[in-house]
C-alpha positions in Angstrom: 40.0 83.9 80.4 40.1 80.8 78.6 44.0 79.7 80.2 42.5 80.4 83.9 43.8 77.6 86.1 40.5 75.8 88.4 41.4 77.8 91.5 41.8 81.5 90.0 38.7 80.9 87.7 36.6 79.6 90.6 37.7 82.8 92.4 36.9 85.3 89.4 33.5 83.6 89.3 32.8 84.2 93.1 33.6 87.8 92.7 31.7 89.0 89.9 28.3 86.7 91.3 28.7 86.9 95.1 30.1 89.9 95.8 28.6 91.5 92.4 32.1 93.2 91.4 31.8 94.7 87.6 32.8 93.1 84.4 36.0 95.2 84.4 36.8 95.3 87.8 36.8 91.5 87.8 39.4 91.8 84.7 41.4 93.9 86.3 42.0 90.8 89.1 42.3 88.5 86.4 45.3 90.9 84.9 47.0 91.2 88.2 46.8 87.6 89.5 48.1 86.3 86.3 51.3 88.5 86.1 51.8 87.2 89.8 51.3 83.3 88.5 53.4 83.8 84.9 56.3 85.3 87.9 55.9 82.0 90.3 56.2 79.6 87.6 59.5 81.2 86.9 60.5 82.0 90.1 60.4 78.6 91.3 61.8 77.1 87.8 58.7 75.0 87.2 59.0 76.4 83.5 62.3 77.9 82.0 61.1 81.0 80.1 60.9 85.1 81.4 57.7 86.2 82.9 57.5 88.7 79.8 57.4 85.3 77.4 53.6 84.6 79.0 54.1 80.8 80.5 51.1 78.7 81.0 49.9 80.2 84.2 47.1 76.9 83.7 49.9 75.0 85.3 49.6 77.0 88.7 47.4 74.6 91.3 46.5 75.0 94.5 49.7 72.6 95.6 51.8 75.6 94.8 49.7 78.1 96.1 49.6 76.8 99.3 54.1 77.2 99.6 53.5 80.8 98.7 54.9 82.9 101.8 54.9 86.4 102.5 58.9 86.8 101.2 57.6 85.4 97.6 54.9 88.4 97.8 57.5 91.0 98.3 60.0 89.3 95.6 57.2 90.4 93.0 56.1 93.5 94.9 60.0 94.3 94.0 59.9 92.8 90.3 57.1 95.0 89.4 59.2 98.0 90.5 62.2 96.9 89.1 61.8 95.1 85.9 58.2 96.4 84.8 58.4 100.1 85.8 55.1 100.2 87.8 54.2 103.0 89.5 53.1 103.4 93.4 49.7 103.3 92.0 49.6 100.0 89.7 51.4 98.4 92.3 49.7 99.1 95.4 46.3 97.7 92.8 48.0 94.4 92.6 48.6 94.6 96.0 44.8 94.7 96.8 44.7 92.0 94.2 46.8 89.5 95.6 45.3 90.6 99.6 41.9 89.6 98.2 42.7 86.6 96.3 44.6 85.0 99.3 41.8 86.0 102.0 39.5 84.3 99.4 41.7 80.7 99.5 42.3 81.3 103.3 39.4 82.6 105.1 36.2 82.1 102.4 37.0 78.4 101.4 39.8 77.7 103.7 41.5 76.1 100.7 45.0 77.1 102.6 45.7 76.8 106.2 47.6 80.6 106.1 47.2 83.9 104.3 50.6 84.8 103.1 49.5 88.2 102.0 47.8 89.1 105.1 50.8 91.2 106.4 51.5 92.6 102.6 51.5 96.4 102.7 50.7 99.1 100.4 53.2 101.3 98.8 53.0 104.9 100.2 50.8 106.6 97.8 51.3 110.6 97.1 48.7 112.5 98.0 47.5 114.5 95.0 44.5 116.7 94.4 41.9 115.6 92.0 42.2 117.8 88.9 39.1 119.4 87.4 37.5 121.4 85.3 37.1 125.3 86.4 33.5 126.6 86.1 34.4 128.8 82.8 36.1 125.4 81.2 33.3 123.7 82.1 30.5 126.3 80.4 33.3 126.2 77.5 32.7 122.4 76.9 29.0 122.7 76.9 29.0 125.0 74.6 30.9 122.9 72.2 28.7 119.9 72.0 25.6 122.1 71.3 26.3 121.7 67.5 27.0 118.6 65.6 25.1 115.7 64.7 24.7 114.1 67.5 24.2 117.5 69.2 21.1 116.4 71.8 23.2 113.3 73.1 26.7 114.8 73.5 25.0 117.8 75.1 23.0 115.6 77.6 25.9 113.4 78.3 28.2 116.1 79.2 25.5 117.9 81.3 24.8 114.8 83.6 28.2 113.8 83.8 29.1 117.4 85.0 26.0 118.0 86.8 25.7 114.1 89.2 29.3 113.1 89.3 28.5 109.7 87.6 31.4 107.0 86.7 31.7 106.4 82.4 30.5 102.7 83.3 27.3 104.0 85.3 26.4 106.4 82.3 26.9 103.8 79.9 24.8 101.5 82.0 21.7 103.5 82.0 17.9 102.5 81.0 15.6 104.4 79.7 13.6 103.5 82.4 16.1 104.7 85.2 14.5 108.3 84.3 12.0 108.6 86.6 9.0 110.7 86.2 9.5 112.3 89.9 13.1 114.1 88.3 15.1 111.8 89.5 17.7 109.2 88.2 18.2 105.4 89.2 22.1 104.2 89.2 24.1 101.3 89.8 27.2 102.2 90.8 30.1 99.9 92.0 29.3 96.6 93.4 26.3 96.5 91.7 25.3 99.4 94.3 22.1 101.6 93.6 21.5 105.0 94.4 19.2 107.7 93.5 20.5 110.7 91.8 17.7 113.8 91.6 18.5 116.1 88.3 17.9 119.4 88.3 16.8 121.6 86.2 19.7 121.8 83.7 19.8 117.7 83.7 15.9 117.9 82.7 16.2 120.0 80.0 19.1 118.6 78.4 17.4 115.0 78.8 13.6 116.8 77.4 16.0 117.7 74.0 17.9 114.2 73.9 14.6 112.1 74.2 12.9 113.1 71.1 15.9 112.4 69.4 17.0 109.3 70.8 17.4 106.1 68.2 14.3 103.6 68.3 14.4 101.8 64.5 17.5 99.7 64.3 18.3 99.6 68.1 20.2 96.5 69.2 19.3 97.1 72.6 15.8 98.4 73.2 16.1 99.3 77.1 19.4 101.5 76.3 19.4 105.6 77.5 22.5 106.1 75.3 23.3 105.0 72.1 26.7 105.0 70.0 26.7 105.5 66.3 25.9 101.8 65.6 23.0 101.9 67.4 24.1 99.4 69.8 24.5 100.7 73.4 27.0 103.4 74.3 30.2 101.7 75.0 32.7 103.0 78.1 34.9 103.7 74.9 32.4 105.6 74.0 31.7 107.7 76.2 35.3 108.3 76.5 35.4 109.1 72.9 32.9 111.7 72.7 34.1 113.5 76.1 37.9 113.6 74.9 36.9 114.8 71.2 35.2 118.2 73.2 37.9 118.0 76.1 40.1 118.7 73.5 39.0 122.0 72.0 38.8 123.2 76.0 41.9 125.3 76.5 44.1 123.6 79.4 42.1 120.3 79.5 43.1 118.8 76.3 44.7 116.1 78.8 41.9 115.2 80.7 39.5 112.2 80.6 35.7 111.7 81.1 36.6 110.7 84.7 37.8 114.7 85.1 34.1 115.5 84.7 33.0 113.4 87.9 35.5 115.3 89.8 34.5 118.5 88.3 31.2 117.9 89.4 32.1 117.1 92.8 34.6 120.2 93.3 31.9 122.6 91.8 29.0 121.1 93.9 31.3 121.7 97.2 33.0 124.6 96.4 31.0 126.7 94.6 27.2 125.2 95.2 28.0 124.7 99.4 26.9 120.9 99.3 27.6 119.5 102.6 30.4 116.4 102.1 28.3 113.9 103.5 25.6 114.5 100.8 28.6 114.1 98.1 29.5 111.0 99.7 25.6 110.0 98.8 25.5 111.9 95.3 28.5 110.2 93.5 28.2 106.9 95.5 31.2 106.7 98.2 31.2 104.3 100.3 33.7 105.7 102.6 33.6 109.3 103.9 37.5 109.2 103.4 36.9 108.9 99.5 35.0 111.3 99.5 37.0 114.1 101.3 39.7 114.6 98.7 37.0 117.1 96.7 36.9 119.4 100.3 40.3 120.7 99.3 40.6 125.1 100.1 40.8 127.1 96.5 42.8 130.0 96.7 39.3 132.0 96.5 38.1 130.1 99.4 41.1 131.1 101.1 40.7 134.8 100.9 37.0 134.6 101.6 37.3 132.9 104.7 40.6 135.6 105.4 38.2 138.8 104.4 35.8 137.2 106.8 37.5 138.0 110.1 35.7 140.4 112.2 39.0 141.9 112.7 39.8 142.1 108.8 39.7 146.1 109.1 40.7 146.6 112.4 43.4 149.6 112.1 46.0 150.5 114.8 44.3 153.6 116.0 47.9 155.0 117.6 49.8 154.8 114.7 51.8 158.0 114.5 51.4 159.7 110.9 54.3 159.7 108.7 56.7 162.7 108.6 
């Protein structure tokens, strides 16, 4: 982020330290703001090149930030449909980019009298289901990483990230020392966020197998659960990796991505294990209900349970005349 202007690198820094965002998450505003800055330098012909040719976004200051307006916000909003092809979905993140950078200049350090993007809506999003795993695809993808070379970590990897719903980044973040002796698992989730995750018994075992096996000689980072073939910590490409290379060989998930596990776990754990919602919400670290209640969608199963439960499921018409 060597080309950041004063203002957007002062910003970066405050929300990775202050408000304790992740490395990537951080990124990701970097990204986002600096498509909007390469679009204002053009837009108001203080260099003569296309957004696409990458101007000097160093030469955005906080003179020009302060004649943004809400009209400039939707002029981009529109070139990000238009010329870029983004979808609902990438744009409505730059839209939460752009809302938090100008609340930052506005309200945190009052570096700009007005908050242009404080009236800046989100596109309408569609409302999908999560996709997931099925229980039988699931015991399929186990099953799979039980042999290999690295058989004990795969195996362990898969089973927590099936069994506690974590994020790739909060796997690839874990100590040896967040094992904990009472069965239970510390995690730092988003916003630097900890929770405790308890393991049961499928989680112990698989982690009883890994241990033995797991890398001390030659380690490049000694506190490390998880190591990649190098021996250096287990990267989020990593872990991504090793989950696609079985997700693969799993009939009718060869398209899926580690992130489909955490939403396995959580449909499995409501539909099929009962857990209440707002003990998900704890579980894979929500930190709004609302989140949360995307996994409480009906199966078709569900559906004809609850329809077979009816006290008056058999109730026949007594009166009914017999057929001729």
């Amino acid at each position: 982020m060597a080309e950041c202007p004063d203002v957007l690198r002062d910003y970066l820094g405050y929300m990775e330290t202050i408000k304790g965002r992740s490395e990537n998450t951080v990124n990701g505003y970097f990204i986002d703001l600096r498509t909007f800055f390469r679009f204002l330098l053009i837009q108001r012909s203080i260099v003569d090149e296309s957004p696409d040719s990458q101007p000097d976004i160093r030469l955005v200051d906080l003179e020009l930030l302060r004649t943004v307006t809400l009209n400039d916000l939707f002029e981009f909003m529109n070139y990000t449909k238009s010329d870029r092809g983004n979808s609902n979905v990438t744009r409505a993140r730059k839209v939460s980019s752009l809302r938090r950078f100008f609340y930052y200049l506005s309200d945190i350090t009052h570096q700009i009298n007005d908050n242009p993007a404080k009236n800046l809506s989100l596109p309408k999003l569609p409302s999908r289901m999560p996709q997931y795993l099925t229980l039988d695809q699931s015991l399929e993808l186990l099953s799979l990483a039980s042999n290999g070379k690295y058989a004990e970590r795969d195996y362990c990897i898969l089973t927590l990230l099936l069994n506690c719903g974590l994020r790739r980044a909060e796997l690839a973040g874990l100590n040896l020392s967040d094992v904990r002796s009472d069965n239970s698992l510390r995690v730092i989730g988003k916003g630097n966020k900890e929770r405790t995750v308890y393991l049961n018994e499928a989680c112990q075992k698989a982690l009883s197998a890994y241990l033995p096996k797991r890398p001390i000689e030659g380690t490049k980072d000694k506190k490390a659960l998880f190591y990649g073939h190098t021996k250096d910590r287990i990267s989020l490409q990593g872990v991504h990796y090793i989950v696609k290379s079985y997700l693969k060989q799993v009939s009718g998930a060869e398209e899926y991505s580690a992130h489909k596990l955490r939403h396995t776990a959580a449909t499995l754990m409501y539909q099929q294990g009962g857990v209440d919602v707002l003990v998900l919400k704890e579980i894979l670290g929500h930190k709004n209900l609302g989140t949360t209640e995307i996994y409480t969608h009906t199966s078709t199963e569900q559906l004809k349970r609850a329809a077979a439960a009816s006290p008056l499921a058999k109730v026949e018409n007594k009166n009914k005349k017999d057929d001729e």
